[in-house]
C-alpha positions as CSV (number, residue, x, y, z in Angstrom):
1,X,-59.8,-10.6,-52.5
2,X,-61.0,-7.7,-49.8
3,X,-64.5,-8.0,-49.0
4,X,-66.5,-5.4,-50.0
5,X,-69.4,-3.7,-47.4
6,X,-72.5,-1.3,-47.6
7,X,-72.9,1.0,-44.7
8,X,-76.1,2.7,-44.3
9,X,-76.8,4.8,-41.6
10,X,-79.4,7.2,-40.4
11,X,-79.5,9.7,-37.6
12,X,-83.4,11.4,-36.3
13,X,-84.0,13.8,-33.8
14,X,-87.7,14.3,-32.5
15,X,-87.1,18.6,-31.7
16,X,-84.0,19.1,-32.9
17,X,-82.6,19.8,-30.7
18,X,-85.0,16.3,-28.9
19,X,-85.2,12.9,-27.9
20,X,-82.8,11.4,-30.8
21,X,-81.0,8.2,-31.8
22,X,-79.5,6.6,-34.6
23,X,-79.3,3.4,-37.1
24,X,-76.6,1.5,-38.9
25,X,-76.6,-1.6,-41.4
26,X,-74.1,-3.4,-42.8
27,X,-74.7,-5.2,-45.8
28,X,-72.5,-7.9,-47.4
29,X,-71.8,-5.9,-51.0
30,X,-71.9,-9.2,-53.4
31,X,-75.1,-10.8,-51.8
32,X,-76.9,-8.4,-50.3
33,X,-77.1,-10.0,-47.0
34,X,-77.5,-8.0,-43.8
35,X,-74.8,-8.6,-41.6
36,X,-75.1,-6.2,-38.7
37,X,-77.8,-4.0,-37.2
38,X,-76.8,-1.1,-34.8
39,X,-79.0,1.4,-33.0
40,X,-79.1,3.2,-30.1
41,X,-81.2,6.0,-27.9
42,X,-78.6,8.8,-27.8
43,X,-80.9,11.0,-25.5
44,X,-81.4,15.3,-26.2
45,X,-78.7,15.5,-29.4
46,X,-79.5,17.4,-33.2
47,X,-80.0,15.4,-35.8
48,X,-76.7,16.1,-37.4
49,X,-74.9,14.6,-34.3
50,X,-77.4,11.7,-34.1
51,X,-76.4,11.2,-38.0
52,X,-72.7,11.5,-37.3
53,X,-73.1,8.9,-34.7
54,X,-75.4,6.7,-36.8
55,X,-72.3,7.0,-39.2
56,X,-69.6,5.7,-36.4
57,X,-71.8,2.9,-35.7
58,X,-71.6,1.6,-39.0
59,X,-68.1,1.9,-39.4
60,X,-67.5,0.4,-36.5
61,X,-69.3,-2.6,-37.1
62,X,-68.2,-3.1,-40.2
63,X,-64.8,-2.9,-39.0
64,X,-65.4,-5.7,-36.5
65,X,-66.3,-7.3,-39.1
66,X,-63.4,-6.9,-41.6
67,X,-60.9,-4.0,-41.0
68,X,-59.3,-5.1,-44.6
69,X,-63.1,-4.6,-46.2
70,X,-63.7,-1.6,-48.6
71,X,-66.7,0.1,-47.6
72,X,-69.0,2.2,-49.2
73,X,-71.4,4.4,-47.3
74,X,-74.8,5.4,-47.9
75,X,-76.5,8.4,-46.3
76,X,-79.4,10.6,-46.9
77,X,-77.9,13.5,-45.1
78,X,-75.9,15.2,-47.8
79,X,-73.9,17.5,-44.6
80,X,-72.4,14.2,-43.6
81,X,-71.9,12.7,-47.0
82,X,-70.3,15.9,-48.5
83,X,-68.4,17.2,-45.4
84,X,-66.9,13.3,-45.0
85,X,-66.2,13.1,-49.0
86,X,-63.7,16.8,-48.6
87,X,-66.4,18.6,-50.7
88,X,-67.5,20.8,-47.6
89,X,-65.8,22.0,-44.8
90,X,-66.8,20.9,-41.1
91,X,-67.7,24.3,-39.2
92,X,-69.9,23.5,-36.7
93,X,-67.7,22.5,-33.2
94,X,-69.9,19.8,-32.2
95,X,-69.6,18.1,-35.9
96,X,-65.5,18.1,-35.9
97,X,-64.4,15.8,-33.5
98,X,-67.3,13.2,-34.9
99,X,-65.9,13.6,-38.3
100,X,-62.7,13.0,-37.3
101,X,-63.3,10.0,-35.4
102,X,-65.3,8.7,-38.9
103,X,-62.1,9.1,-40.4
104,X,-59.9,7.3,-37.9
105,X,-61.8,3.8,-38.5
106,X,-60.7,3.0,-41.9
107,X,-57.9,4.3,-43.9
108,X,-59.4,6.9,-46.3
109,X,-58.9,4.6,-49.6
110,X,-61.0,1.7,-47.9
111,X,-63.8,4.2,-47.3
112,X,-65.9,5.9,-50.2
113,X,-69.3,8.2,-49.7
114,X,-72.3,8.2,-51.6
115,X,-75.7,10.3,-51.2
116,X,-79.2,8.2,-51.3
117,X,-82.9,9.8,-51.3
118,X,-84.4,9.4,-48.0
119,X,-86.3,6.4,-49.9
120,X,-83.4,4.6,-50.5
121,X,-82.4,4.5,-46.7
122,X,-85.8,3.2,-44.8
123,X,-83.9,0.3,-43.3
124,X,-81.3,2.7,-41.3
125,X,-83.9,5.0,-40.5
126,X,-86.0,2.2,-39.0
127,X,-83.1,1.2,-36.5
128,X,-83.4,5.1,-35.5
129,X,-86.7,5.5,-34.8
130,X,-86.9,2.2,-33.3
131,X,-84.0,3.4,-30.8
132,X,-86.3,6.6,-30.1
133,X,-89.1,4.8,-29.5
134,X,-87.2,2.4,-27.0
135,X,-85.7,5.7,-25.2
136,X,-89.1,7.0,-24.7
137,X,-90.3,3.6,-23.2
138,X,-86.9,4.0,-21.2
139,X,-85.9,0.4,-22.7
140,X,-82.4,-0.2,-24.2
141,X,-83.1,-1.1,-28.1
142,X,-82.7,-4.9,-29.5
143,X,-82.3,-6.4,-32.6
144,X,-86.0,-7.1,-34.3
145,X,-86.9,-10.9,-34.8
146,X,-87.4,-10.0,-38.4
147,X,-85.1,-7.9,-41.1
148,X,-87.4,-5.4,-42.6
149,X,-87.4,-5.3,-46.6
150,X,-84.8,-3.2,-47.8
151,X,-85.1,-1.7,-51.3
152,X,-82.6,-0.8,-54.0
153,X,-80.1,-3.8,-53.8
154,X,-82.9,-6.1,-54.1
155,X,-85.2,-7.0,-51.4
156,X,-84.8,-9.5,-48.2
157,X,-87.8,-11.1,-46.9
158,X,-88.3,-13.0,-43.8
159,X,-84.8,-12.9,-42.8
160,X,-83.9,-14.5,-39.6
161,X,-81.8,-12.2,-37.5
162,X,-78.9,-10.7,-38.0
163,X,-75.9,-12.9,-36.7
164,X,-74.6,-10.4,-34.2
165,X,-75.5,-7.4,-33.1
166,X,-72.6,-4.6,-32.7
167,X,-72.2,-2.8,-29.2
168,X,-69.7,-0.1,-29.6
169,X,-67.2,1.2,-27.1
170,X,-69.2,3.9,-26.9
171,X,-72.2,2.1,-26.3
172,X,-71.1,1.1,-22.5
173,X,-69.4,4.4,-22.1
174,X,-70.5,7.4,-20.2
175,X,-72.7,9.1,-22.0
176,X,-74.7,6.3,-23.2
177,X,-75.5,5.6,-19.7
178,X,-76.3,9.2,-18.7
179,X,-78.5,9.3,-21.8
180,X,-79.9,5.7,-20.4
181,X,-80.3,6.8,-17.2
182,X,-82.3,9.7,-18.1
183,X,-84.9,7.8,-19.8
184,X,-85.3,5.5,-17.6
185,X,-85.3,7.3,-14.4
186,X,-88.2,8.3,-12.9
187,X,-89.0,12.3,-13.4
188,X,-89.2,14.4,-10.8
189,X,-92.2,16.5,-10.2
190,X,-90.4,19.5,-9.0
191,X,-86.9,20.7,-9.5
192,X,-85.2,21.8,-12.9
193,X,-85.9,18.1,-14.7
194,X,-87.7,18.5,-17.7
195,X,-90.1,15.3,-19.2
196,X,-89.1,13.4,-22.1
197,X,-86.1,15.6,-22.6
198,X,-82.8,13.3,-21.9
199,X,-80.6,14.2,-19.5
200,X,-78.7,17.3,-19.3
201,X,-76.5,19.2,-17.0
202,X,-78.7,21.3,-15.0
203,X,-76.6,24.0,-12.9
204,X,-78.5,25.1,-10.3
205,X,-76.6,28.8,-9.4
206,X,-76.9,30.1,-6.1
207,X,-76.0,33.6,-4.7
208,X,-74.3,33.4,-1.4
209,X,-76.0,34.9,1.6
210,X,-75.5,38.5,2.7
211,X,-72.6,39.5,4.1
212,X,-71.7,42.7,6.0
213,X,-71.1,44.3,3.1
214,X,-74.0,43.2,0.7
215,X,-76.8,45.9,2.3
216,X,-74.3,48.5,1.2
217,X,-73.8,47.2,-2.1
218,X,-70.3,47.5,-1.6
219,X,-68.0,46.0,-4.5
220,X,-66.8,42.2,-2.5
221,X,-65.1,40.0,-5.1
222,X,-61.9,38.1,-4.6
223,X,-59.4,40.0,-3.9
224,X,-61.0,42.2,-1.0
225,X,-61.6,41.0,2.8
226,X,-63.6,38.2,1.9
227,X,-66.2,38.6,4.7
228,X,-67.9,36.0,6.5
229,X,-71.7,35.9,6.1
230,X,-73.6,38.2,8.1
231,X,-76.8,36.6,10.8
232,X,-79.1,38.0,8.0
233,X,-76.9,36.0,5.2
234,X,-76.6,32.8,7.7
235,X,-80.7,32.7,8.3
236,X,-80.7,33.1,3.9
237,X,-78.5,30.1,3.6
238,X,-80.9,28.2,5.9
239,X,-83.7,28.8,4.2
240,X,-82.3,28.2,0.5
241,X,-81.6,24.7,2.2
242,X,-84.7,24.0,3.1
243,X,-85.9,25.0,-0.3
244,X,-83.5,22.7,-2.0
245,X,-84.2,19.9,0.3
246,X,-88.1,20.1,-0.9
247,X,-86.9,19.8,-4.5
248,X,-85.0,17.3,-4.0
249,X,-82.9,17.2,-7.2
250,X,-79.2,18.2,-6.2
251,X,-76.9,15.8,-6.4
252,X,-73.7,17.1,-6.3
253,X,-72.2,20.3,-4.3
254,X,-69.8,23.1,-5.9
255,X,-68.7,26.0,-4.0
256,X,-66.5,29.1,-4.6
257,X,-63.5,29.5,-2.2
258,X,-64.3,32.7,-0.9
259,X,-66.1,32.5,2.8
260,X,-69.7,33.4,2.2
261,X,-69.8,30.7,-0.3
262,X,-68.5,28.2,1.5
263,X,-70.7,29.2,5.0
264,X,-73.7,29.1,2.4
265,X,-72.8,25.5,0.5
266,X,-71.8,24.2,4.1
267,X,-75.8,24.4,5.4
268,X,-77.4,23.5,2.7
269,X,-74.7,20.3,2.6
270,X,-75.7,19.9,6.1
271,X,-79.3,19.7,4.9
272,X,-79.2,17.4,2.0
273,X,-76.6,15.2,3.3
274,X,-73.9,15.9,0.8
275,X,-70.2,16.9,0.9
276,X,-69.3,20.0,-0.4
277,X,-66.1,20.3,-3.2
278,X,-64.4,23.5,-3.9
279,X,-64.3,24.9,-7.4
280,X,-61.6,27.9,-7.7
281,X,-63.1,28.8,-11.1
282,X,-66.4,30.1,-10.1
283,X,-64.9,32.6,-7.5
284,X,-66.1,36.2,-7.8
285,X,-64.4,38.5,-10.2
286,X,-61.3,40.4,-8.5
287,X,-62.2,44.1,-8.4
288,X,-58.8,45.6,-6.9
289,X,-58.3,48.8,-6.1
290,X,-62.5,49.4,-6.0
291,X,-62.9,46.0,-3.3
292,X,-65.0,47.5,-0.1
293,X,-66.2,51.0,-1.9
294,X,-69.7,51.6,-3.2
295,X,-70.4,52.2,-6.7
296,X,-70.7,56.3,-5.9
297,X,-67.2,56.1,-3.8
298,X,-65.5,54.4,-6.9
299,X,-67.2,57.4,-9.0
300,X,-65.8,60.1,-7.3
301,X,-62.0,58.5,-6.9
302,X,-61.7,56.7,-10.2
303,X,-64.1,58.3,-12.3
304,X,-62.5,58.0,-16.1
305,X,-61.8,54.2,-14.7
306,X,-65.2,53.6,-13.6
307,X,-66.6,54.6,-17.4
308,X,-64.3,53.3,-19.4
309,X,-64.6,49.5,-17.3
310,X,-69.0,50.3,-18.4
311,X,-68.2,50.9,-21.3
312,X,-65.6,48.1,-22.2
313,X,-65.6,44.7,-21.2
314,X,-61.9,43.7,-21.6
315,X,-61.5,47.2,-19.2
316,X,-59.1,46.5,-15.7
317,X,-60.6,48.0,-12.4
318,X,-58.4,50.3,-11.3
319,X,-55.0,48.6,-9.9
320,X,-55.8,45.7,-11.9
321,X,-58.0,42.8,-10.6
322,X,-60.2,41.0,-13.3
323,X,-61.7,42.3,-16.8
324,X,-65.5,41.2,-16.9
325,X,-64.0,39.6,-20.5
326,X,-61.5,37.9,-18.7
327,X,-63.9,36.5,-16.3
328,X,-65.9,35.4,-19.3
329,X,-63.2,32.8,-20.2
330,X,-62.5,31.7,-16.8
331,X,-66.2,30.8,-16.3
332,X,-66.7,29.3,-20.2
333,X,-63.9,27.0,-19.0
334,X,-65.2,26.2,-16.0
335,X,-68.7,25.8,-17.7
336,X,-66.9,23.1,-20.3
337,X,-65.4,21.4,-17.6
338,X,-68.1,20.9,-15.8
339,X,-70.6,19.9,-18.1
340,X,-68.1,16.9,-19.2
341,X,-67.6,15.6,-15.3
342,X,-71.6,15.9,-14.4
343,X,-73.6,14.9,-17.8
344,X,-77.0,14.1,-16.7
345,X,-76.8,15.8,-13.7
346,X,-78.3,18.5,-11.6
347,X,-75.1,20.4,-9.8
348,X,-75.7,22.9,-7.3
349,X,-73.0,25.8,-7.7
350,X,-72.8,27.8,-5.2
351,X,-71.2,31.3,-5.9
352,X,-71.2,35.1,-7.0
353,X,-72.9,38.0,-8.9
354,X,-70.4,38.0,-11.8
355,X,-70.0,34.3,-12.4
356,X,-73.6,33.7,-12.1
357,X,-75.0,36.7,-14.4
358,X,-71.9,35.0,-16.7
359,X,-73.3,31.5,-16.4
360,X,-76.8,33.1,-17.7
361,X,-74.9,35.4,-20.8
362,X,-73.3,33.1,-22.3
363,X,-76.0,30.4,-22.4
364,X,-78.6,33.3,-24.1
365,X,-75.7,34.2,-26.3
366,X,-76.0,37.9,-25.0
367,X,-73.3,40.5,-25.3
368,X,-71.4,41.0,-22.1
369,X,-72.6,44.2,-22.0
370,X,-75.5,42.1,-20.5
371,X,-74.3,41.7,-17.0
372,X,-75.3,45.6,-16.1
373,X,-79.0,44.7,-16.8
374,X,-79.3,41.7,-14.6
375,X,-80.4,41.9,-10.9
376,X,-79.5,39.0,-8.7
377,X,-80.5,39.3,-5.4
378,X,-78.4,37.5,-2.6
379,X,-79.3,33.7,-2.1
380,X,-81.0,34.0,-5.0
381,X,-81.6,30.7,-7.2
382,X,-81.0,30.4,-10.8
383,X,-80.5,27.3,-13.3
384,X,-79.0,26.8,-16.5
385,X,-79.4,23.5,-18.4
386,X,-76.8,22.1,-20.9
387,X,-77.6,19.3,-23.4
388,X,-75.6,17.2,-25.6
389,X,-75.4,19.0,-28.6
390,X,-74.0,22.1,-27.1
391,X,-77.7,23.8,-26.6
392,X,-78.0,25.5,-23.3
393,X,-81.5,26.7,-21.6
394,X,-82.1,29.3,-18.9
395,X,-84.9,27.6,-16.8
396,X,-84.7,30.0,-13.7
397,X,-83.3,33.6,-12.7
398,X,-83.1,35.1,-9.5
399,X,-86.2,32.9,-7.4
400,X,-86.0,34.5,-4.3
401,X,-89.3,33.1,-3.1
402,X,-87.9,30.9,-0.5
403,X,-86.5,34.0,1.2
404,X,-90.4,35.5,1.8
405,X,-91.5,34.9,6.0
């Protein structure tokens, strides 16, 4: 005869978007024996992710346990319950691939879902706060000496604890460790970090310095005569270094392929002591047949082009080049990309107008539109910060104060 198991499981997040974790029980169905705890600090997440992972827990450990058992879950989000049950449809990007993964565990016969009052789930929502609380002390988060009293099922006093407690795959895996690491690293009192918020990506954008062409605010994107940076640009690029070295939170290096961006990443590199890694998607937008002309030259030769590409985002520069739109999608990409290979950590990108005022758009949601009300001055700084559930947050635009004598 299959064993039969209770999973309860609980999800919090202090800001919601905060400092989050989860908890997971599972209870032996004919005794009412705890058999597993699970929690764990999951760093800046929403609740609904931290419930969703509270949820894999659980199965998880219950399929260590017995992957013939019949399980029966108990929540006292009703999202999860009903969206896992088929009753509601998953919408929400960051919630699918969590769902799906729920599903994977157990064949969906083995598995039924059931929704408790918050009253009815104090043991699982225990586990979670006690994993918050052990983020915020920057501690990982054990097992308790002593089961607290669970309620409905009869209660269970003075328990000694549990037999074994369940460390998931994704417990040891990468983002467990970056959400680790950010509680337990020291925080910096300068730079982009932000106190007791977990660990983000932090993109720190920097405009290249001037080039010959930047005084005369001259169209330069990729597919012109990508000039070299100008002595004016060169004494910029110094300086930003020097800025950047006082900060002292770049780890990593990312530079456009065009020259000025590579002269640029090269000294501050130099400075900080880092190697420098080309990125071809956060080149400057291509602006063809309009490269090396002013804004007033490209009115007078190409003026129905010139008002239908301010007018339209998904409009070509005349003989071709790059749509802002289509720039869009090359940096949203790049963005996603990104944030995966550097969770936790604070990037220095060096690049362009475009791809910059881009980075900022799409993390404030603006229209693209956007782009012709933005000023970015050359070696300019800006950051962008990216958390875990898919929130971004615009922490700096267009510093140029470590350009003033």
């Amino acid at each position: 005869m299959a064993r039969e198991f209770i999973v309860e499981a609980d999800g919090g997040s202090r800001g919601n978007p905060g400092p989050a974790g989860y908890g997971a029980v599972v209870i032996d169905a004919a005794t009412g024996e705890t058999l597993t705890e699970a929690a764990e600090y999951l760093g800046v997440v929403t609740n609904n992710v931290a419930e969703y992972r509270g949820l894999l827990a659980g199965l998880r450990a219950a399929h260590d346990l017995d992957p013939a058992a019949a399980v029966h879950v108990r929540m006292d989000s009703k999202l999860v319950i009903e969206q896992m049950s088929g009753r509601w449809k998953i919408k929400h990007p960051d919630m699918k691939p969590l769902a799906m993964q729920a599903g994977r565990i157990f064949p969906a016969e083995q598995v039924t879902y059931e929704w408790i009052p918050r009253e009815q789930n104090k043991h699982a929502d225990r586990l979670a706060n006690e994993a918050m609380d052990a983020g915020k002390r920057g501690e990982q988060w054990s097992a308790s000496a002593v089961v607290a009293p669970r309620k409905g099922r009869g209660e269970l006093r003075d328990q000694p604890p549990p037999a074994r407690t369940v460390t998931t795959a994704e417990s040891v895996g990468h983002d467990t460790r970056a959400a680790h690491n950010a509680a337990t690293a020291p925080q910096p009192t300068s730079g982009w970090a932000s106190p007791d918020m977990g660990a983000p990506a932090t993109f720190v954008l920097l405009r290249h310095g001037e080039t010959p062409l930047t005084p005369q605010k001259r169209f330069s994107g990729s597919g012109g005569t990508d000039p070299a940076l100008s002595d004016v640009g060169q004494e910029q690029a110094r300086r930003v270094a020097e800025a950047l070295a006082r900060r002292g939170t770049i780890e990593t290096i990312l530079a456009s392929p065009l020259t000025r961006t590579r002269q640029t990443a090269a000294a501050v590199a130099e400075r900080l002591g880092l190697d420098v890694t080309i990125e071809e998607g956060i080149k400057e937008t291509d602006f063809g047949a309009w490269e090396g002309l002013t804004f007033g030259e490209v009115r007078e030769r190409y003026p129905d082009d010139l008002t239908t590409w301010l007018a339209d985002p998904s409009a070509h520069p005349t003989g071709g080049g790059e749509s802002f739109a289509e720039t869009a999608a090359r940096i949203a990409a790049t963005r996603d990309k990104l944030i995966a290979a550097y969770a936790g950590r604070t990037v220095l990108l060096v690049t362009h107008v475009t791809p910059i005022k881009t980075f900022v758009q799409l993390a404030l949601g603006a229209p693209l539109q956007s782009l012709f009300r933005m000023e970015l001055s050359a070696a300019s700084l800006s950051a962008v910060a990216y958390y875990a559930d898919g929130n971004a947050s615009v922490r700096l635009f267009n510093d140029t104060s470590h350009l003033r004598p």
